[in-house]
C-alpha positions as CSV (number, residue, x, y, z in Angstrom):
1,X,0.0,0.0,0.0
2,X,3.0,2.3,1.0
3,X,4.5,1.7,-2.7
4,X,2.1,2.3,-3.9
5,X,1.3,6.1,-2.3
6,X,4.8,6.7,-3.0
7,X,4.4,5.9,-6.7
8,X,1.8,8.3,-6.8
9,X,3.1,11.1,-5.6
10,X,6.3,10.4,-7.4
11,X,4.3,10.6,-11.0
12,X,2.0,13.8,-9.7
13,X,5.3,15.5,-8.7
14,X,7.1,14.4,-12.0
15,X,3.8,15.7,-13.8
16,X,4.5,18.6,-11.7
17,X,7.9,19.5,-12.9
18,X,7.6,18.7,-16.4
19,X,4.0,21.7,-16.4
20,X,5.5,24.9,-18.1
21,X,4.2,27.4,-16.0
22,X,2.5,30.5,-17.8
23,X,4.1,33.1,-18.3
24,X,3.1,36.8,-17.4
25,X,2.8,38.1,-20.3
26,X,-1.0,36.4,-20.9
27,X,-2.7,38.1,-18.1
28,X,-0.6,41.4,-18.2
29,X,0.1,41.9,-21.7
30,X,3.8,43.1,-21.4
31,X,7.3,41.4,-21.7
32,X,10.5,42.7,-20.2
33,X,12.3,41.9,-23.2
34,X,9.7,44.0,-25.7
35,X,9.2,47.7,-23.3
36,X,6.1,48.9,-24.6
37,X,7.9,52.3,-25.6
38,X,9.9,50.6,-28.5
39,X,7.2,47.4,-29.6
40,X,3.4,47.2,-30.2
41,X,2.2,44.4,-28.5
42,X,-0.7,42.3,-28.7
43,X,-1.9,38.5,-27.0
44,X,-4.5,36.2,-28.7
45,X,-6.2,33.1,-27.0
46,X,-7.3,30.3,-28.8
47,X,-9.2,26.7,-27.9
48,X,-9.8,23.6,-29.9
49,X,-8.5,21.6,-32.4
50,X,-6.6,24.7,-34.0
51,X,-6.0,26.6,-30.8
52,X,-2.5,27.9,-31.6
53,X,-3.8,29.1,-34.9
54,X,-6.6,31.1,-33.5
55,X,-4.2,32.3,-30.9
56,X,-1.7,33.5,-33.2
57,X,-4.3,35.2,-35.4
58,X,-6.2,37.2,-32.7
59,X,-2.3,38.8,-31.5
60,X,-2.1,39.8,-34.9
61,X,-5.4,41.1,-34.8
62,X,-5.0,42.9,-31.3
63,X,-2.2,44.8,-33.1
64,X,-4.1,45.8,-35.8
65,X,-6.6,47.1,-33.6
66,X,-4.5,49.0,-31.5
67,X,-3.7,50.9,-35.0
68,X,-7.6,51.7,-35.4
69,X,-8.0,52.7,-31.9
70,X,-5.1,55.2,-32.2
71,X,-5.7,56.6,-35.8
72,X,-9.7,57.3,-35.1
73,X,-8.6,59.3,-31.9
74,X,-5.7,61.3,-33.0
75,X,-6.9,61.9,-36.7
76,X,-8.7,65.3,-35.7
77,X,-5.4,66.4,-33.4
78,X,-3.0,66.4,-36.3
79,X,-2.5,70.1,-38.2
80,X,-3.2,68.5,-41.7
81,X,-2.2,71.6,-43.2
82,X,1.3,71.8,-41.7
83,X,2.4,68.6,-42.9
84,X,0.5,67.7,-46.3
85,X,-0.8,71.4,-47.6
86,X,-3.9,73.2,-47.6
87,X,-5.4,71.6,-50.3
88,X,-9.1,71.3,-50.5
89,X,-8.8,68.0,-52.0
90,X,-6.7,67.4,-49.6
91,X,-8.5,68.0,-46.6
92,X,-12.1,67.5,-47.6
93,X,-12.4,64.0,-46.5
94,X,-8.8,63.0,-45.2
95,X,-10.1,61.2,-42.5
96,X,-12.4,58.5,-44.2
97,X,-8.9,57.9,-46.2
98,X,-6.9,57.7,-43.6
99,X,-9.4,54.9,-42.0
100,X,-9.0,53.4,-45.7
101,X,-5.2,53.4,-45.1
102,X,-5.3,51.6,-42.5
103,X,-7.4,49.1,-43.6
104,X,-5.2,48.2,-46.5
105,X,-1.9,48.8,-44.4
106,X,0.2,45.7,-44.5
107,X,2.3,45.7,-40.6
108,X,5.6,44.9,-42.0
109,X,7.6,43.4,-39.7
110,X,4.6,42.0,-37.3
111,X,5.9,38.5,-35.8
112,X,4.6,35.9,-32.9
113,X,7.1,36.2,-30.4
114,X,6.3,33.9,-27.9
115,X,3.3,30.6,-27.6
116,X,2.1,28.9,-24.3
117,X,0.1,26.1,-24.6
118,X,-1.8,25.3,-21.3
119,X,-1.8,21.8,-20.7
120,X,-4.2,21.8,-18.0
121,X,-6.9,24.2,-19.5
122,X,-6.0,23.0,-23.3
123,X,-6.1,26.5,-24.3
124,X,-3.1,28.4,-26.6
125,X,-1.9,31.9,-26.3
126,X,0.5,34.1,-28.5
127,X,2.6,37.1,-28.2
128,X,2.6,39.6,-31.1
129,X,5.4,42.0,-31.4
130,X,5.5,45.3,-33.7
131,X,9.2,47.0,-33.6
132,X,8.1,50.2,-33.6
133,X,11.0,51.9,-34.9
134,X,11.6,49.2,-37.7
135,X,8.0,49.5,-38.7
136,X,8.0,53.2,-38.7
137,X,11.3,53.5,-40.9
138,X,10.0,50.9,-43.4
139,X,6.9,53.5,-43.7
140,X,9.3,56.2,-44.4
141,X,10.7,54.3,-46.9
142,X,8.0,53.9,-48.9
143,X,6.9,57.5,-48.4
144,X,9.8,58.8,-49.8
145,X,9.7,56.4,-53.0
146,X,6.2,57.6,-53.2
147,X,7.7,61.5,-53.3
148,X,10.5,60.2,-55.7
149,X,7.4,59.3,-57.9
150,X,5.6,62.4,-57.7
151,X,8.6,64.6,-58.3
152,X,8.9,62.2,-61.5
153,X,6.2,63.8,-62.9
154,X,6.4,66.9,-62.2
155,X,9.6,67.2,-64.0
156,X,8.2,65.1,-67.1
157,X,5.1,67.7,-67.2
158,X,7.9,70.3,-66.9
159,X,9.8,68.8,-69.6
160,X,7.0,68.1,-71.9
161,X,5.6,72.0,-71.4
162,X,9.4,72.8,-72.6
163,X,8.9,71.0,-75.4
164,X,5.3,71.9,-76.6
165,X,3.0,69.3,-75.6
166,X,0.5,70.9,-73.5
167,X,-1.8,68.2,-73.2
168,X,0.8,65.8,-72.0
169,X,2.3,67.7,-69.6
170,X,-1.4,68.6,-68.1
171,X,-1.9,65.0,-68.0
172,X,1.9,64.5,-66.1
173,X,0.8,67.3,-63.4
174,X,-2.2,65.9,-62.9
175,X,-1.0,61.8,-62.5
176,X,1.4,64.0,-60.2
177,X,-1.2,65.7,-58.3
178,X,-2.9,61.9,-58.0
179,X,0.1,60.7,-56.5
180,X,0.0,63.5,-53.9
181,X,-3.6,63.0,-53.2
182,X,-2.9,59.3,-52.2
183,X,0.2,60.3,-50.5
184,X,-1.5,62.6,-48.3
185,X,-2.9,60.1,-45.9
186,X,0.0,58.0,-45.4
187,X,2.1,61.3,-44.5
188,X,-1.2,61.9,-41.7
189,X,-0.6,58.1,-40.5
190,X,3.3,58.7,-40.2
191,X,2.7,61.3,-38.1
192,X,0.2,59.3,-36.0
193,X,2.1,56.2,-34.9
194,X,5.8,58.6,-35.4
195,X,5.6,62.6,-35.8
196,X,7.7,64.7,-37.1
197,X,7.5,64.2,-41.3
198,X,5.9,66.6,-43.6
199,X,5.6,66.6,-47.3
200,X,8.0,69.1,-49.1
201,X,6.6,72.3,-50.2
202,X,7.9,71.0,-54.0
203,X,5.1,67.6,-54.2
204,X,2.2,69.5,-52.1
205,X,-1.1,69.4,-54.1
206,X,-1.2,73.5,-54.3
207,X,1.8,73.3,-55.6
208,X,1.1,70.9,-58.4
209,X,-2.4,72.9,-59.5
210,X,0.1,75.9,-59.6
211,X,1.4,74.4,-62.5
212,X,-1.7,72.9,-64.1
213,X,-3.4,76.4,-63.9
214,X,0.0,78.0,-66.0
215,X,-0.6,75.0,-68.7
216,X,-4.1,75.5,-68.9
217,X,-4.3,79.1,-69.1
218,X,-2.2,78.5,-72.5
219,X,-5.4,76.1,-73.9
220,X,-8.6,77.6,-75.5
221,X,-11.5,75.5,-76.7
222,X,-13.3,75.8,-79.9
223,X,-16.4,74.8,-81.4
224,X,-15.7,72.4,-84.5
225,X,-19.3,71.3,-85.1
226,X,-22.5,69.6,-83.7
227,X,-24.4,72.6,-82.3
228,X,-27.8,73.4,-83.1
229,X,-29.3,70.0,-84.1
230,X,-32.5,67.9,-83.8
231,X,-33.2,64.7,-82.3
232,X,-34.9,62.2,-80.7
233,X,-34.3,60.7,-77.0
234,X,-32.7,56.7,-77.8
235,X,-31.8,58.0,-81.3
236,X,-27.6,59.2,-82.1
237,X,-27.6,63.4,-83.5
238,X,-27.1,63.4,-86.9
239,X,-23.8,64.7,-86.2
240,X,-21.3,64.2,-83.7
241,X,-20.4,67.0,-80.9
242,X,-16.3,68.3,-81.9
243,X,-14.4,70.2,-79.9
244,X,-10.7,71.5,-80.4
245,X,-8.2,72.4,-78.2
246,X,-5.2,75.1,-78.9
247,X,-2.7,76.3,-78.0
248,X,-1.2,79.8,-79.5
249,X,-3.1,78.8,-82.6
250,X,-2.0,75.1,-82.6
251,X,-3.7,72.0,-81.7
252,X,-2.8,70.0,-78.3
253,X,-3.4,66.4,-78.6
254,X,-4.1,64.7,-75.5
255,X,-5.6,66.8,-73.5
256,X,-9.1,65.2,-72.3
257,X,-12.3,66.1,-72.5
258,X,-15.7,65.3,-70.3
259,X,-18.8,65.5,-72.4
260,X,-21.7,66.0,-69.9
261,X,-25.7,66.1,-70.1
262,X,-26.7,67.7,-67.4
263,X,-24.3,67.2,-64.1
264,X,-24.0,63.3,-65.6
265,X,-20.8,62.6,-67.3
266,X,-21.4,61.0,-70.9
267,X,-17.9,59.9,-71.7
268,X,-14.5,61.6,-71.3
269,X,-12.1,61.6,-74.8
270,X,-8.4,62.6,-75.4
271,X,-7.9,65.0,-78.3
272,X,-6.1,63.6,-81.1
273,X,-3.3,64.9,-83.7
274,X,-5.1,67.2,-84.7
275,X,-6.6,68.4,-81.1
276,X,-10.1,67.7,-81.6
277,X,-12.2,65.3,-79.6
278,X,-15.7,63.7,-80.8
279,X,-18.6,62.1,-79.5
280,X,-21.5,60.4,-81.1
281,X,-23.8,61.2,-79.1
282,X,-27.2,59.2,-78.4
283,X,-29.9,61.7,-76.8
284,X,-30.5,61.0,-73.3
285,X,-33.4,62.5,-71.3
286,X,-31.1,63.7,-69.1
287,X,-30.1,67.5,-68.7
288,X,-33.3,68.7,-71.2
289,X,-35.7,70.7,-70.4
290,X,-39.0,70.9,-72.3
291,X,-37.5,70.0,-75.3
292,X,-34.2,72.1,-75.4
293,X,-31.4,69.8,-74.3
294,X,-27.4,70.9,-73.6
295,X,-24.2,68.8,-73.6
296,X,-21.6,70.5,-72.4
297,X,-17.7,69.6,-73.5
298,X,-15.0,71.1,-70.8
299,X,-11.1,69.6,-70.3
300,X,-11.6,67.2,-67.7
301,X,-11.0,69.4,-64.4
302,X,-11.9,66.9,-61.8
303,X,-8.6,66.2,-60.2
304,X,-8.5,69.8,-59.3
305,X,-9.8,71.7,-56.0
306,X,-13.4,73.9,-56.1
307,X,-11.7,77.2,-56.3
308,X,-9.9,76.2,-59.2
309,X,-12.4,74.6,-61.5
310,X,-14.2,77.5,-60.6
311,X,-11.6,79.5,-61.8
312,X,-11.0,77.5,-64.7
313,X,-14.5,76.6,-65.8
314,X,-15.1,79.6,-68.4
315,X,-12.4,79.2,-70.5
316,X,-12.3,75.1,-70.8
317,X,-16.2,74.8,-71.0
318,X,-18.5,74.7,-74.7
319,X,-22.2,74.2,-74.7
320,X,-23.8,72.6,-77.5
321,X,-27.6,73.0,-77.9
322,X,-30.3,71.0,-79.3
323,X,-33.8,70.6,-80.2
324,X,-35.4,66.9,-78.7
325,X,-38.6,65.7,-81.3
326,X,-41.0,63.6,-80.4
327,X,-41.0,64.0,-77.0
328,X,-44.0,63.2,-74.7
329,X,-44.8,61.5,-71.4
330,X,-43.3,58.3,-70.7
331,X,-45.0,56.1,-67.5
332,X,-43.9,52.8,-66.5
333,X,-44.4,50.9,-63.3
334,X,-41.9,49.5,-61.2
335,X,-41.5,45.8,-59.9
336,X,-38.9,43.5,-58.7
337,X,-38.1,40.2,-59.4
338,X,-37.9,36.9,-57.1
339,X,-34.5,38.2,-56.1
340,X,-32.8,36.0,-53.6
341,X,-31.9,38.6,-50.9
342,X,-34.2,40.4,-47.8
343,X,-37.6,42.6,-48.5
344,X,-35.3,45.1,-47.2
345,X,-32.7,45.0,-49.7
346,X,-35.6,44.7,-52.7
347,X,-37.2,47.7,-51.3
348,X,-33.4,49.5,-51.5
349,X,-33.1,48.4,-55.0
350,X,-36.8,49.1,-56.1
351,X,-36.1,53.2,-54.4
352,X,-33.0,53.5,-56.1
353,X,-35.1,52.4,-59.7
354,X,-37.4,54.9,-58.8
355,X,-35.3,57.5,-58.3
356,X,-33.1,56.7,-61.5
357,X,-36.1,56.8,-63.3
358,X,-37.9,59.8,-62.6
359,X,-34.5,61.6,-63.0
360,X,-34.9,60.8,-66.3
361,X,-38.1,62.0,-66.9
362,X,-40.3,59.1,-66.6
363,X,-43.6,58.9,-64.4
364,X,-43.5,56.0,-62.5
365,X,-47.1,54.6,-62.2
366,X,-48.7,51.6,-61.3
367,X,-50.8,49.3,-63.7
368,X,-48.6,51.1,-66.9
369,X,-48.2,49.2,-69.8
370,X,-44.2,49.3,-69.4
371,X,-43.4,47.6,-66.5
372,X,-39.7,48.2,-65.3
373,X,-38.3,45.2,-63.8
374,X,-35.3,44.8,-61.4
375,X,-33.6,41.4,-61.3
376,X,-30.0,41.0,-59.0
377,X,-28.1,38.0,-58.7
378,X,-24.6,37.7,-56.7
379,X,-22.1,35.2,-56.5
380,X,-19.4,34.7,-53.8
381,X,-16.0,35.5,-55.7
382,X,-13.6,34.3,-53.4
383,X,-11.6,35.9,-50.2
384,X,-9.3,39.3,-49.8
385,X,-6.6,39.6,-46.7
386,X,-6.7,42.8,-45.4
387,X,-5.2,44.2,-42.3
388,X,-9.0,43.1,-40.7
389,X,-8.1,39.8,-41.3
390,X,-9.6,37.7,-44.4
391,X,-12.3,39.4,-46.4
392,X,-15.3,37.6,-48.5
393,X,-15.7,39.2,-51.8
394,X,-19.3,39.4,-53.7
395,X,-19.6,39.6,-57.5
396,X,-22.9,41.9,-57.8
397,X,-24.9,42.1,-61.4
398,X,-28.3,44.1,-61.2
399,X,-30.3,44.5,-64.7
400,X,-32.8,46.7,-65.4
401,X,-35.7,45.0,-67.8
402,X,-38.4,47.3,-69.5
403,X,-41.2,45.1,-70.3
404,X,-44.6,45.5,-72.7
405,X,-46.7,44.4,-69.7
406,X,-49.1,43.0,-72.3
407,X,-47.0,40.6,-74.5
408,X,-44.2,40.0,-72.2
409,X,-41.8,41.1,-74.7
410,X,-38.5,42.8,-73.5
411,X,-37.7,46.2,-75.1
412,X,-34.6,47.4,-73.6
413,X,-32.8,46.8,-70.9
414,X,-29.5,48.0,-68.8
415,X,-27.6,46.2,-66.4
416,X,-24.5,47.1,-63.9
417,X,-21.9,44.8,-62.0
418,X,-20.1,46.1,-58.6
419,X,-18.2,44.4,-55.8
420,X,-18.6,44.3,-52.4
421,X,-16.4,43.5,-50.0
422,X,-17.0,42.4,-46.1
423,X,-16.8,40.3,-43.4
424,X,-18.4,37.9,-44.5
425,X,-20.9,36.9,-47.1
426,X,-24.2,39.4,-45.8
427,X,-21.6,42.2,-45.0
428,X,-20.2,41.9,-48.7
429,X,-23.4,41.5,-50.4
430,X,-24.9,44.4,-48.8
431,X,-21.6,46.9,-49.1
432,X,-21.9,46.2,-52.7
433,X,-25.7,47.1,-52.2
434,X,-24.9,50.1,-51.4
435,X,-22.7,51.4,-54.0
436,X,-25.2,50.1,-56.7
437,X,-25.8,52.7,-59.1
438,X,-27.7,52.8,-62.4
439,X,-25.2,54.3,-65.6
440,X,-27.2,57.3,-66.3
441,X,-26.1,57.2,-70.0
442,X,-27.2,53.5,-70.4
443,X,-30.0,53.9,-68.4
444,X,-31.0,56.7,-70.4
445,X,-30.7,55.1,-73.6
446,X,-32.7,52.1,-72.5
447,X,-35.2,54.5,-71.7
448,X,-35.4,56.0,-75.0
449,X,-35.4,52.5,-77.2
450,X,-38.2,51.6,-74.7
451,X,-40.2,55.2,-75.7
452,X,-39.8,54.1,-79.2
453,X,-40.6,50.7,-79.1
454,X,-43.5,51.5,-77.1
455,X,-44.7,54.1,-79.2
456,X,-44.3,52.0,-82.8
457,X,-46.6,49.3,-80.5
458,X,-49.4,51.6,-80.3
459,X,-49.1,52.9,-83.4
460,X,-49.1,49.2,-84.7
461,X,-45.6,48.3,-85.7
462,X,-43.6,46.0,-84.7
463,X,-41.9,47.3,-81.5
464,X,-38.0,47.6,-81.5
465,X,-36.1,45.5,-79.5
């Protein structure tokens, strides 16, 4: 009986000495050999069959939090105008970008430390270290290969100008001034997690629009051809809107130009050779107005800031007028189809129709003979790793149908894919929800084949498809 008590306590007390014992760092989140001063720390705990996994993934994720938790608080503190410009581009929404940053930021240099595995409680824990310094210097790095970028094309646009080529060199400055936009962010993030960078006075967005306003006050428009015409909504102008763009009497190629009916944007074209830019244009029921319509043709300005558009707008703008036949009432009602997704998420869909819709002129009315039908499908396209951890991405298609409630027979139609991105597969499906938006021009087209084919119905011909 004694052996056998001795036996027993040898094997609890072997048991005993051979049990790691936990180290301090799970409850108290710190570790002599990383000060919190020069690492970002973070500890995961994980159970099951892939404990270690799960353990090692949520101390990687603790880090990434941390990042969150400090950019949100400390956006607002930092003088945005002392360290990236004054740019109203710049600072108009520099905060939702910043968040963006720091969803796509990839923590170079983030390792797992230390494991524990309790053997007792079965559960895993891991210690996730960020040199601070290392981590900071790689992001220095990359914003100074950014800079290197920017001041790339600023001298090309410079060079270009030298040279002649107008349009090119606006289009340098402005890839330029795109690089400093994006840039912008990541200088407001240095200064979060390190302080004490600022972007040089030579790549700040003010500086770059300095140089696009000198090259642009050098272009004039002029009106080739296509004013003053007549047509009919679905139907192409007999003649195409053509603009040219000069400089001291000679044509700039390149330079590009935003066609737009009303505030919608019809298509945007480079000038060629000979400086002129064309578009076939098929009228749209936007931007008219009893029967009077306008497309406007200015050089694209949207990179720039308010002031300067504004500034800009008179001598880069041309309105071409013209007279819409035919034109009448046009009511069709509304309905969705067995969509596989909430009431909620119909009734989103079936609003934003509506609202398309009427801003194209239509009267949307139950029981009409047209019946505009909405039909979405979505289709999981695979995963996206992001600082957040993995990502499910949705593949979004949403068509448009306009129907002759009578025969069934489809006379136009318009459809537009999106992603979303999310969590998981709800979160992605409704982000890309929410950015689902009709193609005016399309939509508008669709519109006018469906007038037509409508109206040679009534009349008694064969409708168009």
């Amino acid at each position: 009986m004694k052996t056998h008590i001795w036996i027993t306590l040898l094997c609890f007390a072997a048991g005993t000495a051979f049990a790691q014992p936990q180290p301090a760092w799970v409850t108290t989140g710190k570790h002599p050999k990383y000060p919190q001063d020069l690492y970002w720390i973070g500890v995961g705990q994980g159970m099951g069959a892939r404990a270690l996994d799960e353990a090692k993934s949520k101390a990687k994720a603790e880090i990434a939090k941390q990042f969150k938790v400090t950019v949100s608080s400390k956006t607002k503190l930092v003088q945005t105008e002392k360290i990236v410009g004054n740019s109203a581009l710049m600072t108009s929404d520099l905060e939702d970008r910043i968040e963006t940053q720091v969803d796509k930021m990839t923590l170079t240099g983030l390792e797992i430390a230390e494991t524990f595995e309790s053997k007792v409680t079965g559960k895993a824990f891991a210690l996730a270290v960020l040199n601070r310094e290392e981590f900071t210097n790689t992001l220095k790095t990359e914003l100074e290969a950014e800079i290197a970028k920017i001041r790339e094309k600023i001298a090309s646009g410079a060079s270009l100008s030298e040279k002649g080529d107008i349009g090119s060199a606006v289009n340098a400055y402005m890839e330029a001034l795109a690089l400093a936009e994006d840039v912008g962010p990541k200088v407001v993030f240095f200064n979060i997690v390190a302080k004490g960078y600022a972007l040089p006075e030579d790549v700040r967005p003010e500086f770059i629009e300095s140089q696009v306003r000198d090259e642009l006050s050098m272009i004039s428009l002029k009106k080739v051809s296509g004013d003053n015409q007549r047509g009919k909504i679905g139907e192409n102008l007999p003649m195409p809107f053509v603009v040219q763009a000069l400089s001291k009497g000679q044509p700039i190629r390149g330079v590009p130009i935003t066609f737009k009916a009303g505030d919608e944007i019809v298509e945007t074209v480079l000038t060629g050779e000979d400086g002129m830019a064309k578009l076939e244009y098929v009228v749209q029921a936007v931007g008219i107005k009893g029967n009077k319509g306008k497309v406007t043709a200015t050089i694209d300005l949207s990179r720039l800031s308010a002031s300067l558009r504004s500034e800009l707008r008179n001598i880069t703008t041309l309105p071409f007028d013209f007279t819409v036949e035919g034109i009448g009432s046009f009511a069709c009602d509304v309905e969705m189809a067995d969509n596989d997704i909430t009431d909620g998420q119909n009734a989103m869909l079936a609003k934003m129709m509506v609202q398309a819709l009427e801003k194209n002129g239509v009267t949307v009315k139950r029981n009409a003979p047209i019946v505009a039908r909405g039909s979405f499908t979505a289709r999981e396209a695979g995963t996206v790793q992001s600082l957040n951890g993995q990502m499910v991405l949705q593949d979004i298609t949403f068509e448009v149908f306009f129907i002759n409630r009578n025969t069934q027979s489809v006379l136009s139609s318009v459809s537009v894919n999106v992603k979303g991105l999310g969590r998981d597969s709800e979160d992605a499906l409704q982000k890309g929800l929410n950015s689902l938006r009709l193609p005016p021009a399309k939509l508008s087209e669709a519109i006018g084949k469906a007038r037509l084919a409508a109206a040679s119905s009534n009349s008694g011909d064969v409708p168009q498809r």
